[in-house]
C-alpha positions in Angstrom: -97.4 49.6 -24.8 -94.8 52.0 -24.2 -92.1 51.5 -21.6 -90.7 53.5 -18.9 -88.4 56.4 -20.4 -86.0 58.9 -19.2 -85.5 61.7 -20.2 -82.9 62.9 -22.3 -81.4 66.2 -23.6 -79.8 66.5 -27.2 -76.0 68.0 -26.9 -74.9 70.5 -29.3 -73.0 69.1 -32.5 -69.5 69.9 -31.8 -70.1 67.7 -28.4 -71.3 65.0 -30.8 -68.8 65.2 -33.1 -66.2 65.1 -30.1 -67.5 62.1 -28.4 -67.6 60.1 -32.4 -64.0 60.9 -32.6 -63.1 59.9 -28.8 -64.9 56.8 -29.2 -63.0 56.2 -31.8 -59.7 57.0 -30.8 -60.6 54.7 -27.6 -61.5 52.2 -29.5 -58.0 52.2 -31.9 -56.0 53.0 -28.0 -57.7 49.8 -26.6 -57.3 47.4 -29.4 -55.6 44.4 -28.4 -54.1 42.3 -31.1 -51.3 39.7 -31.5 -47.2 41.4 -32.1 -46.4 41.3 -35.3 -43.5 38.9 -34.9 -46.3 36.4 -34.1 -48.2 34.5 -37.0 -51.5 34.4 -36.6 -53.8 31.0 -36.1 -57.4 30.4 -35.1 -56.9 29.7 -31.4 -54.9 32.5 -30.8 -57.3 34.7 -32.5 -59.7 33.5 -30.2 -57.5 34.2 -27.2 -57.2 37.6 -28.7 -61.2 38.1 -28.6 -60.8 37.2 -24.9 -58.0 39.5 -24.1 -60.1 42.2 -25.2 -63.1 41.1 -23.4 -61.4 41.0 -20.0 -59.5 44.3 -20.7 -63.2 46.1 -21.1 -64.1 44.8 -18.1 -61.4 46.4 -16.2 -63.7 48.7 -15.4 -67.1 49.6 -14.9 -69.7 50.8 -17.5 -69.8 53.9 -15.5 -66.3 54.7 -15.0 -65.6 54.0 -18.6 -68.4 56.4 -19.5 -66.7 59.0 -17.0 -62.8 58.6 -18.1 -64.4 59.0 -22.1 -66.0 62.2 -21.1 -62.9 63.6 -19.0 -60.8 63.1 -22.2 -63.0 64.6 -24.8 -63.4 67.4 -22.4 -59.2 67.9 -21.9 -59.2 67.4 -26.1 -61.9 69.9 -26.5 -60.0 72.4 -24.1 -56.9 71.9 -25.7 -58.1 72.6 -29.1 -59.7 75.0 -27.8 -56.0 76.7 -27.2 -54.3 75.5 -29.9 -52.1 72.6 -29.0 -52.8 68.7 -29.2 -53.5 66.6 -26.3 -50.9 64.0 -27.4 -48.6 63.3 -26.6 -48.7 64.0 -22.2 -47.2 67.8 -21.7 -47.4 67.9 -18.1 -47.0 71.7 -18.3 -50.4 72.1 -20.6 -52.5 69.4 -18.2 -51.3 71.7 -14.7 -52.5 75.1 -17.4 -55.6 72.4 -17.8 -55.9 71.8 -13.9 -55.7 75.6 -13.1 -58.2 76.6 -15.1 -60.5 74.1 -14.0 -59.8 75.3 -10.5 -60.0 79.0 -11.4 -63.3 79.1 -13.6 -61.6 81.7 -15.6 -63.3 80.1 -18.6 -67.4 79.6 -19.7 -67.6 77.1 -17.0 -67.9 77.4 -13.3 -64.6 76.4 -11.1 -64.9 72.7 -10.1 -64.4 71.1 -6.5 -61.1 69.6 -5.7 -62.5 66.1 -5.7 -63.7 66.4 -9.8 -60.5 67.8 -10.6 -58.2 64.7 -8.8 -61.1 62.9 -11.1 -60.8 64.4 -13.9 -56.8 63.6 -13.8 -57.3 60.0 -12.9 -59.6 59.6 -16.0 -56.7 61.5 -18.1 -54.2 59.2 -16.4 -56.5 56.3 -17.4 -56.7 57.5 -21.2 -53.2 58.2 -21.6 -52.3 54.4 -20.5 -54.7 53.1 -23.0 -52.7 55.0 -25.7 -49.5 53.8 -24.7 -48.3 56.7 -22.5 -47.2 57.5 -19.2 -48.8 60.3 -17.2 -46.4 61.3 -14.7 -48.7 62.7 -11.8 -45.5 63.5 -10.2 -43.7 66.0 -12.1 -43.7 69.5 -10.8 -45.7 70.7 -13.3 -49.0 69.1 -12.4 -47.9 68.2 -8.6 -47.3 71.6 -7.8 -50.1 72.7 -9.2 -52.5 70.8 -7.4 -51.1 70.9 -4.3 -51.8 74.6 -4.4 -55.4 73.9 -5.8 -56.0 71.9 -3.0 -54.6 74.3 -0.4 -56.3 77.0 -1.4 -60.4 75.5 -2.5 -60.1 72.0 -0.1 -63.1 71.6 1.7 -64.3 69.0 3.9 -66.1 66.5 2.4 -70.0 67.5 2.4 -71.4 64.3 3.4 -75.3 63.0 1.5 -78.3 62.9 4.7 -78.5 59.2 5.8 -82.2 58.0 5.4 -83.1 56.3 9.2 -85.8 54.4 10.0 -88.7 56.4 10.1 -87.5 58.1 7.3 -87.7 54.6 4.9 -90.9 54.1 6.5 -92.4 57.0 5.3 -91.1 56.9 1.8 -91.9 53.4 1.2 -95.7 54.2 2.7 -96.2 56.8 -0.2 -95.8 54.1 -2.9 -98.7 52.7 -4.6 -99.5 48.9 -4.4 -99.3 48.5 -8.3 -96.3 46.5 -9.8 -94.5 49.6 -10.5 -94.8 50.6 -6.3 -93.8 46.9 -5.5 -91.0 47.3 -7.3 -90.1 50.2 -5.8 -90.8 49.4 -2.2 -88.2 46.1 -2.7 -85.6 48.5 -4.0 -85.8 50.5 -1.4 -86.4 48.4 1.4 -83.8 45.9 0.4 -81.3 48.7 -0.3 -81.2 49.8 3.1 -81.3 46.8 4.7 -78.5 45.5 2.8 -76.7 49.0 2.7 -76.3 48.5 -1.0 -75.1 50.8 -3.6 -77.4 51.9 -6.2 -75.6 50.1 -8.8 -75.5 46.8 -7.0 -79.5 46.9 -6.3 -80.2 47.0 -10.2 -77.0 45.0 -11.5 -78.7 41.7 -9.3 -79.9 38.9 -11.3 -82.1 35.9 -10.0 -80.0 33.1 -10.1 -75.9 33.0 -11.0 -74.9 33.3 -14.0 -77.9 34.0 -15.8 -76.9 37.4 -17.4 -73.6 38.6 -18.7 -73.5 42.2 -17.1 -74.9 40.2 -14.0 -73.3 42.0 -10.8 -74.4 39.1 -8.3 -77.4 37.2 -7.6 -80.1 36.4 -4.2 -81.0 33.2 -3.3 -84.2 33.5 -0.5 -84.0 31.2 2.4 -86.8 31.0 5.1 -85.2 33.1 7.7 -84.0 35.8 4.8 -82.2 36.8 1.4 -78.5 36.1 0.5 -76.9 38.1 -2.1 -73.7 37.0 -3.7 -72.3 40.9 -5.1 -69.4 41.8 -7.2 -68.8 44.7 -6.0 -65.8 47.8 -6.2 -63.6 45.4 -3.4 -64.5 41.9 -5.0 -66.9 39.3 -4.4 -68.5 39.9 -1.0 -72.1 38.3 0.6 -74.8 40.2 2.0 -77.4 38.8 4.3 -80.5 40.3 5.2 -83.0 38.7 7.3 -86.6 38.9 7.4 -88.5 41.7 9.1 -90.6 42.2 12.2 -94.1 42.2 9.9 -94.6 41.8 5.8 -95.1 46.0 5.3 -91.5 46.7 5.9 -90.0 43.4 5.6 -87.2 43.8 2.7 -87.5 40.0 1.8 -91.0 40.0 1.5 -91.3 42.8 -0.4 -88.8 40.8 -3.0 -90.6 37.9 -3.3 -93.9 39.9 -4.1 -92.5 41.6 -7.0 -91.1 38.5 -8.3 -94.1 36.7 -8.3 -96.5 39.4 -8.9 -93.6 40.6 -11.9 -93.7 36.8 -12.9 -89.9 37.2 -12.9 -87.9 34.2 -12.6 -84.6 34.5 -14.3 -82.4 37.4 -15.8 -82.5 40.8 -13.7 -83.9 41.2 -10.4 -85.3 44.7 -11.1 -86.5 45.7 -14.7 -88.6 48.5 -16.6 -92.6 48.2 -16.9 -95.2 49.3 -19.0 -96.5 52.7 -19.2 -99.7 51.3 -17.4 -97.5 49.8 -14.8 -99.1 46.1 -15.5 -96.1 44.3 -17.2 -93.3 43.5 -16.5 -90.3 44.3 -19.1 -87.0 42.3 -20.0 -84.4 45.6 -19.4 -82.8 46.3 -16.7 -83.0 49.4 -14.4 -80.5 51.9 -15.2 -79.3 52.7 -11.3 -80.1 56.1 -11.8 -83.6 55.2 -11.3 -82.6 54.7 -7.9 -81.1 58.1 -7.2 -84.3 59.4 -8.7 -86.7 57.0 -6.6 -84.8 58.1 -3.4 -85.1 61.8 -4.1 -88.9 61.9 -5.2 -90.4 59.8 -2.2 -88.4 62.2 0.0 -90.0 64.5 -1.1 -93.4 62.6 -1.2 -93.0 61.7 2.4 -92.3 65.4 3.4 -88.7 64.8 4.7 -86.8 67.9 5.9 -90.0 69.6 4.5 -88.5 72.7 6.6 -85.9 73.2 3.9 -86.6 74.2 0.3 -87.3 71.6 -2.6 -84.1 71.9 -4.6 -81.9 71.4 -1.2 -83.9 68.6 0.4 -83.3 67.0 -3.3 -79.7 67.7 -3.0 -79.1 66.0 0.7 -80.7 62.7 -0.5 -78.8 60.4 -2.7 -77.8 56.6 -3.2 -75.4 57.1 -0.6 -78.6 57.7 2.0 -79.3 54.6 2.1 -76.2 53.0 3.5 -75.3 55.8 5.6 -79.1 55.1 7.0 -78.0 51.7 7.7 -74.6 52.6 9.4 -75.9 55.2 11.5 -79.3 53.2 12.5 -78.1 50.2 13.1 -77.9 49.2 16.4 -75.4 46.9 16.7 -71.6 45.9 16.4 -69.9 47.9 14.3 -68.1 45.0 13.2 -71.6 44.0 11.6 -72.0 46.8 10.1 -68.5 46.8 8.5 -69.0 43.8 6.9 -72.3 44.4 5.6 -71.1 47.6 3.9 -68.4 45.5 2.3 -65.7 48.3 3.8 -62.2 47.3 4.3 -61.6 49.4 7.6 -64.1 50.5 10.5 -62.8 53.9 10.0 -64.7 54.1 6.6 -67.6 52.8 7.9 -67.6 54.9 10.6 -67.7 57.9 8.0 -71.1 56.6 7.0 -72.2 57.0 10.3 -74.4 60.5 11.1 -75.5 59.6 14.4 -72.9 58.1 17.0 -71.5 58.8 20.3 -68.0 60.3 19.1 -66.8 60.5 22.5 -67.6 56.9 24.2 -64.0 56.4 24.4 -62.9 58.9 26.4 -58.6 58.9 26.0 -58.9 62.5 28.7 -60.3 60.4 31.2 -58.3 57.2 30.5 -54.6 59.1 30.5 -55.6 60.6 34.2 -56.9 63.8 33.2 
């Protein structure tokens, strides 16, 4: 039976035939292998196989996938111009950066956050082929310094998803496997204030997958998840719920045991019927799109139009949902977040009394 697909869209040739010879040049920039004063033996090229297997997990999957892009995207613009894209010319990247900004080109300008992206990733890639990117010299400081002066915005934050809003989206799922799936992704991403890539990178037990991003162990009073996350190992707890319908616990132990899942990843694909259960993990833009349909489904900001009320709604809703809902400490909160100040949580939070420390009153005004 077929499985869950998504969908896909064929890029033009010269893309493909971009992204060959990127993958290739990254491949050459990140080979590690032993000087060549050294002589060679059997144990150290073992260690070598290692080295490279810790240096590709510097990063993650998606950030690799992003820095490869931003590179064959500066090496398609520079051929584009004539000139090469090594080695670094810090006057051609701030020509890069401006016309990035400007939209002068085919392509629309960008927003000051994807072009400070877009020069981390080049950054990135010109470290893996042995250069320096100085982000410092005039000719790309100056640069963006003005870019930034001139487009910076404030951030434009994603709508938190509160209470009654989970609720309703988990109440238009069906009660198939498919729906139970979805109602413990849900359900335990807001509780936990997860990120979309640490719901679907969960495996059952430690250990029992080698892209494993943590694991849940479920206790009588609730779940413990062990996460790897962006600021290191970190645990999230999440107890059990007033009653089973919105309880994110039980909704995890019914789609392992209806799923018959019992090791490897938490959250996999299923049958086109929606009857079996399959071995592959969810990518975790599943959960971007599972978030914007049952908003959508459960009539959320239904005064808006479709295309914006798909727009306010990302992964990101479901932790702000948790910050701003939450009634409690926002020590608690902090730490369930994984945040390493209560400033950043407190950016998560839509709904809070801004003023509840009043410093006018306080210095005698």
């Amino acid at each position: 039976m077929p499985s869950e697909t998504e969908k896909s869209t064929s890029a033009p040739s010269d893309e493909l035939d971009d992204a060959r010879v990127d993958e290739r040049a990254q491949e050459k920039s990140e080979d590690i292998a032993l000087p060549s004063h050294v002589a060679g033996s059997g144990t150290l090229d073992r260690l070598v196989d290692t080295a490279r297997d810790y240096a590709r997990a510097a990063a993650s999957e998606n950030t690799l996938r992003a820095y490869a892009k931003d590179w064959a995207q500066f090496a398609r613009w520079c051929r584009m111009k004539g000139a090469e894209p090594l080695p670094p010319s810090p006057e051609m990247i701030g020509l890069y950066l401006a016309d990035l900004a400007s939209g002068s080109g085919p392509s629309p300008a960008l927003s000051v956050s994807t072009i400070d992206r877009r020069l981390s990733g080049l950054a990135w890639n010109y470290a893996q082929r042995g250069f320096a990117l100085d982000r410092k010299n005039r000719h790309i400081a100056t640069v963006l310094a003005g870019i930034k002066r001139k487009h910076a915005r404030p951030p434009v934050q994603k709508e938190a998803i509160l209470a009654e809003d989970i609720l309703a989206m988990v109440a238009t799922l069906p009660y198939d496997l498919r729906g139970l799936r979805d109602r413990a992704i849900l359900l335990l991403g807001y509780a936990g204030g997860l990120r979309r890539s640490e719901i679907v990178s969960l495996d059952v037990h430690k250990d029992d997958t080698p892209d494993s991003g943590g694991w849940i162990e479920i206790f009588e009073k609730g779940a413990l998840l062990t996460l790897n996350a962006k600021t290191g190992w970190r645990e999230v707890e999440i107890g059990r719920g007033s009653k089973d319908q919105t309880c994110p616990v039980h909704a995890l132990e019914q789609w392992l045991h209806f799923a018959k899942i019992d090791f490897g990843p938490v959250f996999v694909g299923t049958s086109r019927d929606g009857k079996r259960a399959l071995e592959t993990r969810l990518s975790d833009k599943h959960v971007a799109r599972l978030i914007k349909r049952t908003v959508l489904d459960a009539g959320i900001r239904s005064e808006l139009p479709e295309k914006e009320r798909q727009s306010l709604f990302s992964g990101h809703s479901l932790r702000a949902g948790l910050a701003s809902s939450a009634e409690v400490d926002e020590r608690h909160v902090q730490k369930q977040l994984g945040h390493a100040s209560a400033e950043m949580t407190r950016r998560y939070q839509r709904r809070r009394d801004r003023f509840r420390v009043n410093l006018t009153k306080a210095a005698g005004l």
